[in-house]
C-alpha positions in Angstrom: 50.2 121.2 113.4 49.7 122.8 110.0 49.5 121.9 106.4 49.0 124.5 103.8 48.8 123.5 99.9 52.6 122.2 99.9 53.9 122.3 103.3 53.3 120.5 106.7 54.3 122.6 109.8 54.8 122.0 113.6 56.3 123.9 116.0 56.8 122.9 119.9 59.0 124.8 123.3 61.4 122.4 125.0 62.2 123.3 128.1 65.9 123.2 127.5 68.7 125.2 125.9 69.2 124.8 122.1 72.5 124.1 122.1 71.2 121.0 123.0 68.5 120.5 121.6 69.9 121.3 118.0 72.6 118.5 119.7 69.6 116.0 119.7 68.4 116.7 116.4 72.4 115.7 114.6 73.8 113.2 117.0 72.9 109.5 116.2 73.3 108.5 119.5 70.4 110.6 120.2 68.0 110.1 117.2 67.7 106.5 117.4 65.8 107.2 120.5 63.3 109.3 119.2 63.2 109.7 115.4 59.7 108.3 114.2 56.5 107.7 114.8 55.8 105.4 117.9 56.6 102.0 117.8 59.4 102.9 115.1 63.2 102.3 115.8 66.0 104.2 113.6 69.1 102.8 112.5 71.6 105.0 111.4 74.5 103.7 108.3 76.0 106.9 108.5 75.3 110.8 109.6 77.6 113.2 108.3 75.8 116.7 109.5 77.6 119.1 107.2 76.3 121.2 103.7 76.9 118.4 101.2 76.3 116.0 104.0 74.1 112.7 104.1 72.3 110.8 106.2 71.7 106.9 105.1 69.4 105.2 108.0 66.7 102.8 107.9 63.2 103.1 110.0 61.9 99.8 111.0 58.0 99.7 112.1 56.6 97.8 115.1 55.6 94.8 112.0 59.4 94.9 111.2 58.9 96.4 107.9 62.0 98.8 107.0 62.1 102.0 104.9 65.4 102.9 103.8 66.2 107.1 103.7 68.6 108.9 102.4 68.8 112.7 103.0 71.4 115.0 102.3 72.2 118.2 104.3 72.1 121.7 102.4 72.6 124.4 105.5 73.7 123.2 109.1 74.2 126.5 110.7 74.6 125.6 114.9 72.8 126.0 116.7 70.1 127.7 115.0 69.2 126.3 111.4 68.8 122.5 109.7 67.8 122.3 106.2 68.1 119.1 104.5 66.5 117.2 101.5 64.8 113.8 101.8 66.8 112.0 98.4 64.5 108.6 98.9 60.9 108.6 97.6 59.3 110.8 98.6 61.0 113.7 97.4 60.6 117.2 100.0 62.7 119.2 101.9 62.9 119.8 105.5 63.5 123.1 107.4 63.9 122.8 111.3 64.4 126.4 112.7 66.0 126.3 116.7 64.6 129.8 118.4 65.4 130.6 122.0 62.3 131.9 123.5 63.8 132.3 127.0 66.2 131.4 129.2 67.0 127.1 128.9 63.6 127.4 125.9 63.5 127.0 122.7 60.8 126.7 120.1 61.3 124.1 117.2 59.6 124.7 114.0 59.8 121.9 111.4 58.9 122.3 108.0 58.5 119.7 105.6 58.0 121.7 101.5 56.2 119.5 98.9 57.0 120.3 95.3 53.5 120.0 94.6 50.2 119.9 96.5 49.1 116.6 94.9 52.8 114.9 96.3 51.8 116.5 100.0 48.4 115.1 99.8 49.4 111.5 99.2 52.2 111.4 101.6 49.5 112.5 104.2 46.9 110.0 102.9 49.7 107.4 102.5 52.1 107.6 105.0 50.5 109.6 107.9 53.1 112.3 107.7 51.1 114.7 109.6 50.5 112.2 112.8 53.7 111.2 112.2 55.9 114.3 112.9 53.6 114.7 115.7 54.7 111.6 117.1 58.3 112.2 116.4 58.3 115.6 118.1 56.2 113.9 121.5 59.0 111.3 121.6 61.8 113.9 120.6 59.9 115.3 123.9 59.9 112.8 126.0 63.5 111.5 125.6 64.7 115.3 126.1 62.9 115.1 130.0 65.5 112.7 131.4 68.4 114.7 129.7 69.8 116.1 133.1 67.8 113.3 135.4 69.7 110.7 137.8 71.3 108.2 135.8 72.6 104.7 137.0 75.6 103.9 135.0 77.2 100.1 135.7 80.0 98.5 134.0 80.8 94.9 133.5 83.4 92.9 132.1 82.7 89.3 131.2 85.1 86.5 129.7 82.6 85.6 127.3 82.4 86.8 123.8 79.4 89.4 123.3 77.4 87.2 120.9 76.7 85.0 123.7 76.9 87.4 126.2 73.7 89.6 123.8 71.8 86.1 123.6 71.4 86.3 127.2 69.8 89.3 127.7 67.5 88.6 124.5 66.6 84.9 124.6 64.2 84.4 127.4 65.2 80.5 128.1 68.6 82.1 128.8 67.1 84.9 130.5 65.2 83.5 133.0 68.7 81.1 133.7 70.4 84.1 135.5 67.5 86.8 135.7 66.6 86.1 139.4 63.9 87.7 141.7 64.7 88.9 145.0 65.6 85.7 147.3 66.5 83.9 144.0 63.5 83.4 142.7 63.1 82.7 139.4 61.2 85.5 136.1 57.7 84.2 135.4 57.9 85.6 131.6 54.2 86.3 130.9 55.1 86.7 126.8 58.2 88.1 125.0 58.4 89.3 121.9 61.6 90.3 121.7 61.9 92.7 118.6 62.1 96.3 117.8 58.8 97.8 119.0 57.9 94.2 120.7 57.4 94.0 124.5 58.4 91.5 127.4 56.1 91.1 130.5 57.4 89.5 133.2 57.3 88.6 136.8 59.6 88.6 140.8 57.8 87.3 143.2 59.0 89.3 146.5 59.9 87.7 149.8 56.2 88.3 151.3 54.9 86.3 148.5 54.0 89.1 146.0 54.4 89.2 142.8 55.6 92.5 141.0 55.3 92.9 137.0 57.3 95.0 134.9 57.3 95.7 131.2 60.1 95.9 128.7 59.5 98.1 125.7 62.1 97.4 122.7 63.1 100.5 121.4 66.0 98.9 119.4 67.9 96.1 119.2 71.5 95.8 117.0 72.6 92.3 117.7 75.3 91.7 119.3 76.1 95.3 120.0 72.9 97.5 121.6 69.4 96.9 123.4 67.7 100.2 124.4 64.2 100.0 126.1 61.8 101.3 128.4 60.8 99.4 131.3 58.0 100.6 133.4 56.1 98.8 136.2 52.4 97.0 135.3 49.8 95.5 137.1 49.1 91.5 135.9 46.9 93.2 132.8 49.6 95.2 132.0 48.1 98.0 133.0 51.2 100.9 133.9 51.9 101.3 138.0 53.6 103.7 140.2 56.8 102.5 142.0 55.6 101.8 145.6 59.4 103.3 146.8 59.0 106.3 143.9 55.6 106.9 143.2 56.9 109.6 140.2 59.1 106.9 138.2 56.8 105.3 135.9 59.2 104.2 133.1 63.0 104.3 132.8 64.8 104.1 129.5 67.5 101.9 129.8 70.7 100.8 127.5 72.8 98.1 127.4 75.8 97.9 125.3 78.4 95.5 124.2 81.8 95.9 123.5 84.4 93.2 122.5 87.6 93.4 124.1 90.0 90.7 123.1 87.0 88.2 123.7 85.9 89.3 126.2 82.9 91.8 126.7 82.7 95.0 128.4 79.0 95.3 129.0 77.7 99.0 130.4 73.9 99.2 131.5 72.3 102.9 131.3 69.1 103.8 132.8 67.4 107.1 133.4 64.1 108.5 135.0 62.2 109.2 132.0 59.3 112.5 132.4 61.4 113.9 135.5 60.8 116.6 137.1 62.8 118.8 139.5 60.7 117.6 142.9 61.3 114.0 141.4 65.1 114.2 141.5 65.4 112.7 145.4 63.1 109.7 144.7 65.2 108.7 141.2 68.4 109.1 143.2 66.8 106.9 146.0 65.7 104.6 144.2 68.7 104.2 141.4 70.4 103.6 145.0 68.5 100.5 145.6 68.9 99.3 141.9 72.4 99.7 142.2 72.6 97.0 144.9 70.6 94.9 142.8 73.0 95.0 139.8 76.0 94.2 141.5 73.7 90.5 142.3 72.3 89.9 139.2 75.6 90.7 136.9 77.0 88.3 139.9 74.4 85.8 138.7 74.8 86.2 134.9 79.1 85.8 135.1 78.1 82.8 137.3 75.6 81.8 134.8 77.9 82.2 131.6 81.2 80.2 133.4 79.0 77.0 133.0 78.3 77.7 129.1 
């Protein structure tokens, strides 16, 4: 990380090819995973990545508070070269330069150029620019290491319309109606706060009597239409756990999305190994086995669940 009298600068390698990388930096799909600091979710209005271009989208903190942006591209040269101005207060431009370093590399330099010293100070003093962008390029990071991992893909139609069908994965009275624990046991939600950047701890107790916690991370939420979060395995203190089965899979990020179709709802549930590595492909296929298995019961349990609504 740098910051001379008007710019801030970092630079990072990815460990993949920048055709995809520069891929993740202009596809919306992709951003609102990772654009922001921590605990930030982005929701993009509209992302046209040409010269001339904007980009209207609205960052939400953890608190809920919003920021409107608008930025409005100036070069887009694929897959090498992003230059775009930031139109909202404050005023700078940003130039993000894509360099393969090696084979399935690439280096990323982002550079954010203050008209004045004075206007880069205060948006570091005011707005934490500089942990910021260091934030956004670990998450940009992160999210990158499960492009290419196992991924569990399930699709679901339900004669329901998706409003309700949304309220069930997001209220937890509902939740815990069709949510059931191995055996049929029923969630023992610890707390829920059930917001971008909020969490949800909750409980299965297994059939020997056990009870296993997980964590749900809120990365966004679009009612009636999206839920993406992480979901990772705690101890009762919340304190992050291994998979027994996978020892490597720590957190997954899963979506869930929600289309209507004639009133009904086509529902399709992603979820990836997130930080995989090569010698942790075999235990993420394993185990996306098992959760497989697990979804046909519980999607079983939620059309059973919504028939009596």
């Amino acid at each position: 990380m740098q910051a001379t009298e008007t710019l801030i600068v970092d630079s990072r390698v990815f460990n993949a090819p920048r055709e995809l990388v520069f891929q993740m930096f202009t596809d919306a799909e992709h951003i609102a995973h990772w654009w922001g600091p921590r605990g930030f979710t982005t929701k993009t209005e509209r992302m046209d990545v040409a010269p001339g271009g904007l980009w209207i989208h609205t960052m939400i903190s953890a608190e809920g508070v919003e920021y409107p942006n608008e930025v409005r591209y100036v070069e887009v040269e694929y897959p090498g070269r992003l230059v775009f101005d930031h139109l909202s207060d404050p005023l700078f431009r940003t130039t993000v330069t894509f360099t393969e370093t090696a084979p399935d590399k690439t280096e990323v330099r982002y550079e954010m150029e203050f008209a004045t010293s004075e206007l880069r100070d205060s948006v570091v003093k005011t707005y934490g620019a500089m942990e910021g962008l260091h934030d956004t390029l670990s998450r940009f990071e992160e999210l990158l290491a499960t492009q290419g991992s196992e991924e569990l893909v399930i699709t679901r139609e339900f004669d329901a319309p998706r409003e309700l069908v949304y309220k069930c994965w997001t209220e937890p009275e509902r939740l815990t109606e069709w949510w059931l624990g191995p055996g049929g046991s029923r969630l023992t939600i610890k707390h829920a706060d059930i917001r971008p950047g909020g969490t949800m701890v909750y409980g299965m107790r297994m059939p020997d009597g056990k009870m296993v916690w997980l964590r749900w991370a809120f990365r966004d939420l679009t009612p009636p239409s999206r839920i993406v979060l992480v979901v990772s395995f705690v101890d009762e203190q919340e304190n992050p756990l291994p998979h027994a089965s996978a020892p490597a899979l720590l957190e997954r990020l899963s979506t869930v999305t929600f289309e209507e179709q004639g009133g009904k709802t086509l529902m399709t549930f992603r979820s990836q190994m997130m930080y995989a590595r090569e010698e942790d492909r075999a235990a993420s296929r394993t185990f996306f086995e098992g959760m497989q298995q697990g979804w046909t019961g519980l999607l079983n349990s939620l059309e059973a669940y919504l028939k009596t609504l």
